[in-house]
N, C-alpha and C positions, 0 to 999 in steps of 0.2 A: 193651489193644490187641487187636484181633480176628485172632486166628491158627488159631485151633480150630472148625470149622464140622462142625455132624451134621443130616443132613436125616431125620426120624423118620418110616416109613411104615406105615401100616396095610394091608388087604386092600382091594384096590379102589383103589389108589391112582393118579390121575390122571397120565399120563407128561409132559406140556404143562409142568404144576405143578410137578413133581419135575422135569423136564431146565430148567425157569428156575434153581430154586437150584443143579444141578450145574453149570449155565453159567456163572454169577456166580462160586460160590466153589470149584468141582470143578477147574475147568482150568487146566493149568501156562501160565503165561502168561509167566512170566519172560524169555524171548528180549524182550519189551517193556519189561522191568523193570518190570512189573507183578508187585505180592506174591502167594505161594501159600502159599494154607490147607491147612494140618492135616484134612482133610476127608472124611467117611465118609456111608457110608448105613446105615441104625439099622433093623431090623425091632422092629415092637412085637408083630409077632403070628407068629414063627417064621422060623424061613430063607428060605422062600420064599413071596410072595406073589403073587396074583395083583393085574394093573391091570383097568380099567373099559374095555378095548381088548382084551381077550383073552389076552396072554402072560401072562410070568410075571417076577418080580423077583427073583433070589437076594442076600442077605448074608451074610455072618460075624457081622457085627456086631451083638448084642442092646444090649438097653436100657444094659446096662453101661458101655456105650460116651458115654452122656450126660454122666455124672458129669465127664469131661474137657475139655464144649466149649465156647467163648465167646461162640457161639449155637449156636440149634437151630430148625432150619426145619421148617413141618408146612403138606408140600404139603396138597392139600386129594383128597378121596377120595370113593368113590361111598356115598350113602345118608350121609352124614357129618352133614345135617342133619335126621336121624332117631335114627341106633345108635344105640347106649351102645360108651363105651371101656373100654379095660383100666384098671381102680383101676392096675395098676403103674405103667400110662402117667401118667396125670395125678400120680399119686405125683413122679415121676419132673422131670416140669414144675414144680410148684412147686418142690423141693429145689434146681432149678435158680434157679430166680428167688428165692429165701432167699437163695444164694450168690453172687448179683451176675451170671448167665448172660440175655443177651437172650434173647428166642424173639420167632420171626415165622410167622405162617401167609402163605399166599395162598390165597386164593378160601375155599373152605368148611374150610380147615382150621382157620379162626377157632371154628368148633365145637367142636373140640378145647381149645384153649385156655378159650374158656367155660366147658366141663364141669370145667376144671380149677379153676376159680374166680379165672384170672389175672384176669377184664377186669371183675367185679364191682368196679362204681368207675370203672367205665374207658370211654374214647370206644373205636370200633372200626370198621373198615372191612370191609368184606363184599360180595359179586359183590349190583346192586340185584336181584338176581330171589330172594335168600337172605332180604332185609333184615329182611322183617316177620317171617319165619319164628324169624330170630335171636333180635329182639327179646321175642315170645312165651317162646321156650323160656327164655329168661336173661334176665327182665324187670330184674334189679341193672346190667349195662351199658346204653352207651347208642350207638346205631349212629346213624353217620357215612355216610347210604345216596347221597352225591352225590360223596364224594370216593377219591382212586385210593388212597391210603393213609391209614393215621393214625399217627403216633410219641408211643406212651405208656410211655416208656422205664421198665422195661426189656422191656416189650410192645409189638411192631411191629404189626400187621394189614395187610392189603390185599385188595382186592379182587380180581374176575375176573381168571384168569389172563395179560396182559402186566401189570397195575396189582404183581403180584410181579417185575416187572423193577425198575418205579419204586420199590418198596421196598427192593428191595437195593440195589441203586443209591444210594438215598437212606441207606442204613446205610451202606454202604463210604465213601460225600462225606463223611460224617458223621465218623468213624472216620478214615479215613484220606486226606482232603482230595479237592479238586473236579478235581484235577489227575489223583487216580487214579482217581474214578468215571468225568471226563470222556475220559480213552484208553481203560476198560475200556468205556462204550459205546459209542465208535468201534469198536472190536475185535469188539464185539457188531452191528455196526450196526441202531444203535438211538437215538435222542434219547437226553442225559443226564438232560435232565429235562421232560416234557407239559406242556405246559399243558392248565387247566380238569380237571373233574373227570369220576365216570360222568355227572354230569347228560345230556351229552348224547348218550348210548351208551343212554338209558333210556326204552323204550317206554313211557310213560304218557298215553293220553290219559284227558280226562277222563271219569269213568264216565258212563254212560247211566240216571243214576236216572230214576224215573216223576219227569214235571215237571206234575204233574194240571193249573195254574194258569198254569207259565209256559212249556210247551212249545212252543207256537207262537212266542212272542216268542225262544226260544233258538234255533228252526230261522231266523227269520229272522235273528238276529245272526249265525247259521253263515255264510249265505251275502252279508253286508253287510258284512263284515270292513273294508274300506276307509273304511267312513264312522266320521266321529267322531260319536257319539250321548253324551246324558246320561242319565242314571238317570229324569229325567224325562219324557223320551222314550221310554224304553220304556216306563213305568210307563202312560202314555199308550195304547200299543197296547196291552196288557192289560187297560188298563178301570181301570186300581187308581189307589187315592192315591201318591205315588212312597214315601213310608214303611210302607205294607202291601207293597206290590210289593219292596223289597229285603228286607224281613220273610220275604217266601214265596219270594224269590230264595234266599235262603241255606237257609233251610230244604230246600229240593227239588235243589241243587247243591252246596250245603256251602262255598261259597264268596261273595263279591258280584259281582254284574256289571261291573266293573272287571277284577279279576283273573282272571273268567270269559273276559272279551275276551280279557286281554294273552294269557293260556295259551294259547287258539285263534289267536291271532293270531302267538305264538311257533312252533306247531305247523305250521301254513303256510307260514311263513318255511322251518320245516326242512325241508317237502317241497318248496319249490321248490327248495332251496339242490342237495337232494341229485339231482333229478331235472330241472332245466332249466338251461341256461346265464343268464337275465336276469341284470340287473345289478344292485348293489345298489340302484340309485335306483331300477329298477322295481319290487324284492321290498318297496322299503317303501312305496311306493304300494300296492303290493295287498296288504299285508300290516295298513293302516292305520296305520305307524308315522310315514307322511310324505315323514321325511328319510332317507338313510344312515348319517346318525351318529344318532339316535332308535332306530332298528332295529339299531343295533350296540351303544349303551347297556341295550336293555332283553334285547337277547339273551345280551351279558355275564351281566346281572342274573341272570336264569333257566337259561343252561346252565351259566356258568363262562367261557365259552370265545369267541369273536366269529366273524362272520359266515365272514367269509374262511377261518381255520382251521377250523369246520365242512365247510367247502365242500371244502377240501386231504383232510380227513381220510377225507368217504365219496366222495369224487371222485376224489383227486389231485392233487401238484400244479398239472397243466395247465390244472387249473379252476380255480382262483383266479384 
């Protein structure tokens, strides 16, 4: 049963990160009959710390304080996907997870846990702007860079700071049933639980490699998004046989012309979505998907999450 909660800080630690876990599992809530945790703040590197905001954080409480709790949270902190931590600290994390003790990071405190050797083995969720940096430093785990969390019991992760809502959240449902996640995010007002993941939170378009062969043919697909074309069609305006031409397509974009579309053609949906009122049956005419339901299938596919809810999420509800 989860009654013992420690949020573990280093220097620099992020307030966002750290006031998510004191919100969840810090505040007396009981007038709702909602449970209260046993709950402390843990310095790993002295009494007081400084945040990435300028104050300061004081504790009582040192690492000792670990050995008693039924998890341990590790907000996430500045330069956290660079330092090096305290040997006591990650000491300290494994002993914990030997002893049957969850631990969750959000956002970069997933670094933490890495250094300690929790996630070697393990899937892991991480803010997408962290993701490849993760994966370099601690090539033995393996990052989960589209979705808000991941539950590798008795290893939580999550990603950018609110995706540490969905994971505690997602531990108290877990733990202590849907009844009490679902009133402690009313209380929070907050959804109990998102739909879709970061996919569509994640600035990627696709890179600008030199295209020596097929550049011209990709500036026109940029701006023909609406027509249906075949691979032999374009191979056509390039001059090529259509099997040299997806030869040199993939080579110079790293991709085929198919999925080169659907990406630009997802990518336009998103900016109309976020920036004009049309409707769906316009955005998939111009977006070359056709129909409304084609453009809601292939946007699922690609963000997680569908047209409509995109639209609530950087608009508002009144756009939908």
């Amino acid at each position: 049963m989860l009654k013992n909660v420690a949020a573990v800080l280093l220097d620099g630690v992020h307030p966002f990160e750290l006031g998510v876990v004191c919100e969840v599992f810090g505040m007396d809530r009981s007038d709702d009959g909602l449970p209260v945790y046993d709950f402390a703040v843990v310095s790993a590197e002295g009494p007081g710390l400084a945040t990435h905001c300028g104050f300061t954080v004081s504790t009582p409480h040192g690492l000792e304080r670990l050995e008693e709790a039924d998890l341990i949270a590790v907000p996430a902190g500045e330069a956290f996907t660079v330092r090096e931590f305290p040997p006591e600290l990650l000491a300290a994390l494994r002993r914990a997870v030997d002893r049957g003790t969850r631990v969750l990071s959000v956002c970069s405190g997933v670094f933490v846990l890495a250094a300690a050797g929790l996630l070697d083995g393990r899937r892991c969720a991480v803010h997408w702007h962290h993701a490849e940096q993760l994966a370099r430093r601690y090539p033995r785990l393996r990052v989960e860079p589209d979705v808000l969390y991941v539950d590798e019991d008795p290893v939580i992760t999550s990603a950018g700071t609110a995706a540490g809502i969905d994971a505690c959240l997602h531990l108290v449902r877990k733990e202590q049933g849907p009844e009490v996640a679902n009133k402690l995010a009313r209380r929070m007002v907050v959804p109990p639980h998102r739909d879709g993941g970061q996919a569509q939170f994640i600035e990627r378009p696709l890179p600008k490699a030199p295209a020596d062969t097929v550049g011209e043919v990709l500036a026109w697909m940029e701006t023909h998004l609406d027509q249906e074309v075949t691979v032999e069609q374009l191979a056509a305006r390039a001059h090529m046989a259509p099997r040299t031409f997806a030869r040199r397509f993939r080579q110079e974009t790293g991709t085929t012309p198919y999925r080169w579309l659907l990406r630009q053609r997802v990518l336009l949906a998103q900016e109309l979505l976020e920036g004009t009122d049309e409707t769906m049956d316009a955005i998939a005419w111009r977006t070359g998907f056709g129909t409304a339901a084609a453009l809601r299938h292939q946007f699922l596919r690609a963000l997680g999450t569908t047209p409509n809810a995109y639209r609530r999420a950087f608009r508002g509800p009144q756009a939908a």
